[in-house]
C-alpha positions as CSV (number, residue, x, y, z in Angstrom):
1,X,15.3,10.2,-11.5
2,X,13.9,6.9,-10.8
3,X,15.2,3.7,-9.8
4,X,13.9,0.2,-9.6
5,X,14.6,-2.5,-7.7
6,X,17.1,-4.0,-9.3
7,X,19.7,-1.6,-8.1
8,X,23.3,-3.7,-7.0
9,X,24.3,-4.0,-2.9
10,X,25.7,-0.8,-1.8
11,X,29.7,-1.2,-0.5
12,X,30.5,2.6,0.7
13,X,35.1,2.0,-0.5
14,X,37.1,2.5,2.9
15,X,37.4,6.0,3.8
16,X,34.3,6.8,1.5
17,X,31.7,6.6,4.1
18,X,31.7,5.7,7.5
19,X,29.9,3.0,9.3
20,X,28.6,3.6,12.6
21,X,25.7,2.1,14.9
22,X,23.1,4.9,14.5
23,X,23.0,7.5,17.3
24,X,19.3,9.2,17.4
25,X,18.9,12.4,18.4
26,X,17.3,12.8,22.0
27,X,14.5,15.3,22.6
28,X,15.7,18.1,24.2
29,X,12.0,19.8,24.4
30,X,9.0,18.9,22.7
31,X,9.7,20.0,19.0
32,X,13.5,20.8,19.2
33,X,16.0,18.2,18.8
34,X,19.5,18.0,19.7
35,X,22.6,15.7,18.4
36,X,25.4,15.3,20.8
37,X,28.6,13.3,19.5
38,X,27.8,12.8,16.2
39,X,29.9,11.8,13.2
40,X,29.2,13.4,9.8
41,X,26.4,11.5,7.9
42,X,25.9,10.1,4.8
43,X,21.7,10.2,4.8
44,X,19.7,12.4,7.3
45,X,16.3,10.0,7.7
46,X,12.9,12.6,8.6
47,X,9.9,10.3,9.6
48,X,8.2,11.7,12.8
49,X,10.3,10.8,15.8
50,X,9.6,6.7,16.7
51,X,8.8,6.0,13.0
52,X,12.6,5.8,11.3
53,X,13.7,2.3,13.0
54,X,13.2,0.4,10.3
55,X,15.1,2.6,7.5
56,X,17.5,2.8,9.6
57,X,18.5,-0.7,10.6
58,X,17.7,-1.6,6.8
59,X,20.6,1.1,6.0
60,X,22.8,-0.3,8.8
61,X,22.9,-3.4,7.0
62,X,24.8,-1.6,4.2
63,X,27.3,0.9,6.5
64,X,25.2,3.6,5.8
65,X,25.7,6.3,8.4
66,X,21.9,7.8,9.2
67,X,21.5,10.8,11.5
68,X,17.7,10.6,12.6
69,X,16.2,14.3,12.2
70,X,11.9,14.5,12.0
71,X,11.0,17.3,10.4
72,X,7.1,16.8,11.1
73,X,4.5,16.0,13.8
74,X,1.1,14.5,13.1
75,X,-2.0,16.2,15.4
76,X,-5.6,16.1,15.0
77,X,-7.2,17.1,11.8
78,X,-10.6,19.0,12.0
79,X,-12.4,16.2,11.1
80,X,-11.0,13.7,13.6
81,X,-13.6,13.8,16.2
82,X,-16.5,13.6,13.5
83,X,-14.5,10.2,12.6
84,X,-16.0,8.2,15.5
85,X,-20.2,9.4,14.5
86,X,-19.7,8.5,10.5
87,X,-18.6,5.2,11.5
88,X,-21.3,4.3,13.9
89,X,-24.0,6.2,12.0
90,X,-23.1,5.4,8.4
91,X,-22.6,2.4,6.3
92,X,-19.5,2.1,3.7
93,X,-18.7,-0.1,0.7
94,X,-15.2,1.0,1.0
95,X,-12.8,2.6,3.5
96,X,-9.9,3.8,1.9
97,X,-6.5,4.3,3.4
98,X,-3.3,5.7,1.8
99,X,-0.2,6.3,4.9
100,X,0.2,4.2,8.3
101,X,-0.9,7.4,9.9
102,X,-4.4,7.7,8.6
103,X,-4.3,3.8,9.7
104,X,-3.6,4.1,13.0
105,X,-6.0,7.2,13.6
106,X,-8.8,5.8,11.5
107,X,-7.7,2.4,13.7
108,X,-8.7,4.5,16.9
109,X,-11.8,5.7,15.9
110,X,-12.9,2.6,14.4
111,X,-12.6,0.7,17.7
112,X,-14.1,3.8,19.9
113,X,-17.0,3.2,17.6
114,X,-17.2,-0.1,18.7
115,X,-15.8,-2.2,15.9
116,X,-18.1,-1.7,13.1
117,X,-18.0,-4.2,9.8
118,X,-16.1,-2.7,7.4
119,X,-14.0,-3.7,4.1
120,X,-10.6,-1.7,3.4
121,X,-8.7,-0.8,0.3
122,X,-4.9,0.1,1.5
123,X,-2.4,1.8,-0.4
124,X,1.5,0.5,0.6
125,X,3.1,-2.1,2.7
126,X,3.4,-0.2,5.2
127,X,-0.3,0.9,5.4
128,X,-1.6,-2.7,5.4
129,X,0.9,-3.5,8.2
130,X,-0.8,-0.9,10.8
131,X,-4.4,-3.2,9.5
132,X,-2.8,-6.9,10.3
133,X,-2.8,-7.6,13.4
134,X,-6.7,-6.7,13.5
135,X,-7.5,-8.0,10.1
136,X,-5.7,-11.8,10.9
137,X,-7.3,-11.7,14.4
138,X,-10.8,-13.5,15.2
139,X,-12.6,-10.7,15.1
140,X,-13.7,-11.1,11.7
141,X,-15.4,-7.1,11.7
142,X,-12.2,-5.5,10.2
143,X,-12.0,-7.2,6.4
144,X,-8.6,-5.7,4.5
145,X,-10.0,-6.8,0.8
146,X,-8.0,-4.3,-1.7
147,X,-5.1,-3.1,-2.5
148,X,-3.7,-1.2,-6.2
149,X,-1.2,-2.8,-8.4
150,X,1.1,-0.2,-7.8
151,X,1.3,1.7,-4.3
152,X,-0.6,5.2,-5.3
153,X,-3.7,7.0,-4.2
154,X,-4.7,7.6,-7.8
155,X,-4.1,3.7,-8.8
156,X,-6.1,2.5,-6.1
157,X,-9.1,5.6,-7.5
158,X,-8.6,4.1,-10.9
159,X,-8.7,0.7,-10.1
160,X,-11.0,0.3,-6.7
161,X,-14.0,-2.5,-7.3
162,X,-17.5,-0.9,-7.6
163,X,-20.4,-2.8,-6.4
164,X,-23.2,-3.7,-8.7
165,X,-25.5,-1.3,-7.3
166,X,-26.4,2.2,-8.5
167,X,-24.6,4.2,-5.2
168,X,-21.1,3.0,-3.8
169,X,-20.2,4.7,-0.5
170,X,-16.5,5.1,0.2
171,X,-15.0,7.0,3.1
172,X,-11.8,8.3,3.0
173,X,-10.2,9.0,6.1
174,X,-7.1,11.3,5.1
175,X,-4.6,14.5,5.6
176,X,-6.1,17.9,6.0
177,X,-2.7,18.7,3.9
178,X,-3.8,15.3,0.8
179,X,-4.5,16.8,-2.6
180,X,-8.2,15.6,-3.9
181,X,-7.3,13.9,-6.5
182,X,-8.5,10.6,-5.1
183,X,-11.6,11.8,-4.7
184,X,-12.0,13.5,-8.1
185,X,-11.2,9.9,-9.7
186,X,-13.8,8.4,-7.6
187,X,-16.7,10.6,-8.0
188,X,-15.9,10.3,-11.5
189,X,-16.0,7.1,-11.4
190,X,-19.8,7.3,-10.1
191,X,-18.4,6.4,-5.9
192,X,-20.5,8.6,-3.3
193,X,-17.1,9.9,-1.5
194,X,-17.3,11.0,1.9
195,X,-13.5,12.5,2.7
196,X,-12.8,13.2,6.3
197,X,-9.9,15.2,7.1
198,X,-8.3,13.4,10.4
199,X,-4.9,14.1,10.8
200,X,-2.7,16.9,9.1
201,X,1.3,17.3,9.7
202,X,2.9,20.7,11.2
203,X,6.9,20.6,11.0
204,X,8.9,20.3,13.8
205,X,9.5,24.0,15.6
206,X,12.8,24.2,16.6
207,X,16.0,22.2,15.8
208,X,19.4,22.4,17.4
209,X,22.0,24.3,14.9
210,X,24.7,22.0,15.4
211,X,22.0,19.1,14.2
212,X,21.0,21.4,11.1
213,X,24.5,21.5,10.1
214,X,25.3,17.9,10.3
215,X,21.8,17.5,8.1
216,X,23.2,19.9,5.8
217,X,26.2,18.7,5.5
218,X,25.0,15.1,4.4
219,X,25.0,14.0,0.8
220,X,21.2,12.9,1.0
221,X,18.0,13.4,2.8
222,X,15.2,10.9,2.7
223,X,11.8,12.0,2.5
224,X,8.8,10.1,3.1
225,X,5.9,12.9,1.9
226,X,5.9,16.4,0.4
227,X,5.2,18.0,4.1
228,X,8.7,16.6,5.2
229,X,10.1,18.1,1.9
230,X,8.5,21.2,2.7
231,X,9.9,21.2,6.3
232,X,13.3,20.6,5.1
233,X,13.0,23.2,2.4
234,X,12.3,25.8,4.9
235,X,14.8,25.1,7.9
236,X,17.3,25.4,4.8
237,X,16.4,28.4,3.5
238,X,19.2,30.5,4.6
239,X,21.6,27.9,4.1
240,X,23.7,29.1,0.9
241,X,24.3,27.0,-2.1
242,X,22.8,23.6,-0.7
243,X,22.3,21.2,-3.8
244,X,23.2,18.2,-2.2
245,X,20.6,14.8,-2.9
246,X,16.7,14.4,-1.8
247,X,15.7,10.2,-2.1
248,X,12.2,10.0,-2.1
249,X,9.6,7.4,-0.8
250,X,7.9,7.4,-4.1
251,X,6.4,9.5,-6.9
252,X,4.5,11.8,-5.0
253,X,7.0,13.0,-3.0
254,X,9.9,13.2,-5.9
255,X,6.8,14.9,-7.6
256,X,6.7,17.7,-5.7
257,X,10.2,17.9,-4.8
258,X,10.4,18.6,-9.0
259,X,7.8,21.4,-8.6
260,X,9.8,23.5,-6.2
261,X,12.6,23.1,-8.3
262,X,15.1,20.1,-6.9
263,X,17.5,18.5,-9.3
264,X,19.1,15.7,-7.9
265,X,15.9,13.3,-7.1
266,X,15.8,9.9,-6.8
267,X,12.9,7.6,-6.1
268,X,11.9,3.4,-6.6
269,X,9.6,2.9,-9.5
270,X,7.6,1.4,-6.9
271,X,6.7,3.2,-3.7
272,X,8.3,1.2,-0.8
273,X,10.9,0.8,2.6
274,X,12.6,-1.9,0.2
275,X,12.7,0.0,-3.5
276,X,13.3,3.8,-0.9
277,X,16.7,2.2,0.5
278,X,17.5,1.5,-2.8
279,X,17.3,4.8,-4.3
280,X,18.7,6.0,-1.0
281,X,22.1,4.0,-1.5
282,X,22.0,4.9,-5.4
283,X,22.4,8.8,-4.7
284,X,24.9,8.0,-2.2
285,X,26.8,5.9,-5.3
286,X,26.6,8.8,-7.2
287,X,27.9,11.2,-4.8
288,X,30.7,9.1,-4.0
289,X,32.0,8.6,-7.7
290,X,31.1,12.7,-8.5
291,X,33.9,12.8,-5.5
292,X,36.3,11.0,-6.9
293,X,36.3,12.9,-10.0
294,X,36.5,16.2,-8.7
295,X,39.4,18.4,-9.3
296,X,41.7,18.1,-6.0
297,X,42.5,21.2,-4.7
């Protein structure tokens, strides 16, 4: 199901939902998580752990209960050291970028490589927010020129500018775990692609069972990539009968939470923090009035 971003303000009725000031879950180890006092939830949020504040005060503002639980880790890709040679040895028409990861690591090795000249296409708020502090700055090396008309890798393939010369030279600094179809479009497109795999995403190892059955027990889960959905998937899987509400960052995500066979999806019609809180407090709409008209017991 997707939503736009038109969606009405979210009022959980008293007794509905409760509002509470979010309590985060402190790191017990590395990779295992713990809660300790925590009410029941109404959305479990599953960024990597430092990465949620902003979904969750932007759910705060509408007495939506979160209970912080990542579900994945970003680490070096096998391409990630190779990174910091392309740049200084190679020249680019285009870098392309798709997630605030690949932003920040491609951000590392651009500076390590001293600070090269180079234009960037972005995909997603979010993404060009990691580039704006070096784009706006004096140093005039970093130039953040493109961006789609809608926020997906295969709209910014489809509609990236070619120069007027035979050979365009893209690099695309991405996910060891990213589908190729950004590539596929380009080459077809007649772009030399040069895809470096820098970072890839392992789920979190070990989570606390009394945090797992809070998560479970909340009417929706946010997701923000298919590696989180994946994650979640599989710390569920000997939970019985769990059907509750997945709200999605955007169509690639709700994508492939439709492939492995999720019902109730929701996700903005376009990819987004503002258009994801939207969809988040339109499941949690729709849970509330299924409760009301189920059968008492």
């Amino acid at each position: 199901m997707a939503f736009s971003s038109s969606l009405a303000p979210f009022f959980p009725p008293s007794g509905t939902f409760r509002a509470h000031p979010a309590r985060r879950l402190r790191a017990d180890a590395p990779g295992r998580f713990v809660a300790s006092c925590l009410p029941p939830p109404d959305v479990v949020v599953t960024r990597e752990q430092g990465k949620n504040a902003r979904l969750i005060s932007a759910l705060e503002k509408h007495n939506v209960h979160p209970l912080e639980l990542p579900l994945i880790k970003h680490v070096e890709g096998p391409d990630t050291d190779r990174l910091l040679d392309v740049l200084r040895n190679d020249k680019f028409d285009w870098i392309i970028v798709t997630s605030p990861e690949a932003a920040a690591v491609f951000l590392q090795g651009w500076k390590a490589a001293g600070s090269p000249k180079v234009r960037v296409a972005v995909v997603g708020e979010g993404t060009a927010r990691v580039f704006h502090e070096v784009s706006e700055s004096d140093d005039q090396s970093l130039e953040l020129a493109f961006s789609p008309s809608k926020a997906l890798g295969k709209v910014l393939a489809s509609e990236l500018p070619r120069s007027n010369r035979n050979s365009c030279k893209v690099l695309y600094p991405a996910s060891a775990k990213a589908g190729h179809e950004i590539e596929d479009v380009l080459s077809e497109r007649g772009f030399d692609v040069t895809r470096l795999n820098t970072y890839t995403t392992v789920p979190v190892e070990d989570v606390d069972p009394l945090t797992l059955n809070l998560a479970i027990s909340a009417p929706v889960v946010a997701l923000a990539s298919p590696s989180a959905l994946r994650a979640w998937l599989n710390l569920i899987s000997k939970s019985d009968n769990w059907n509750n509400s997945v709200a999605c960052i955007g169509e690639t995500t709700a994508s492939a939470a439709k492939k492995l066979g999720l019902k109730s999806i929701y996700y903005p019609t376009t990819p987004g923090l503002e258009g994801w809180v939207e969809s988040i407090l339109e499941a949690l709409r729709v849970h509330r009035t299924a409760s009301k008209e189920a059968p008492k017991r």
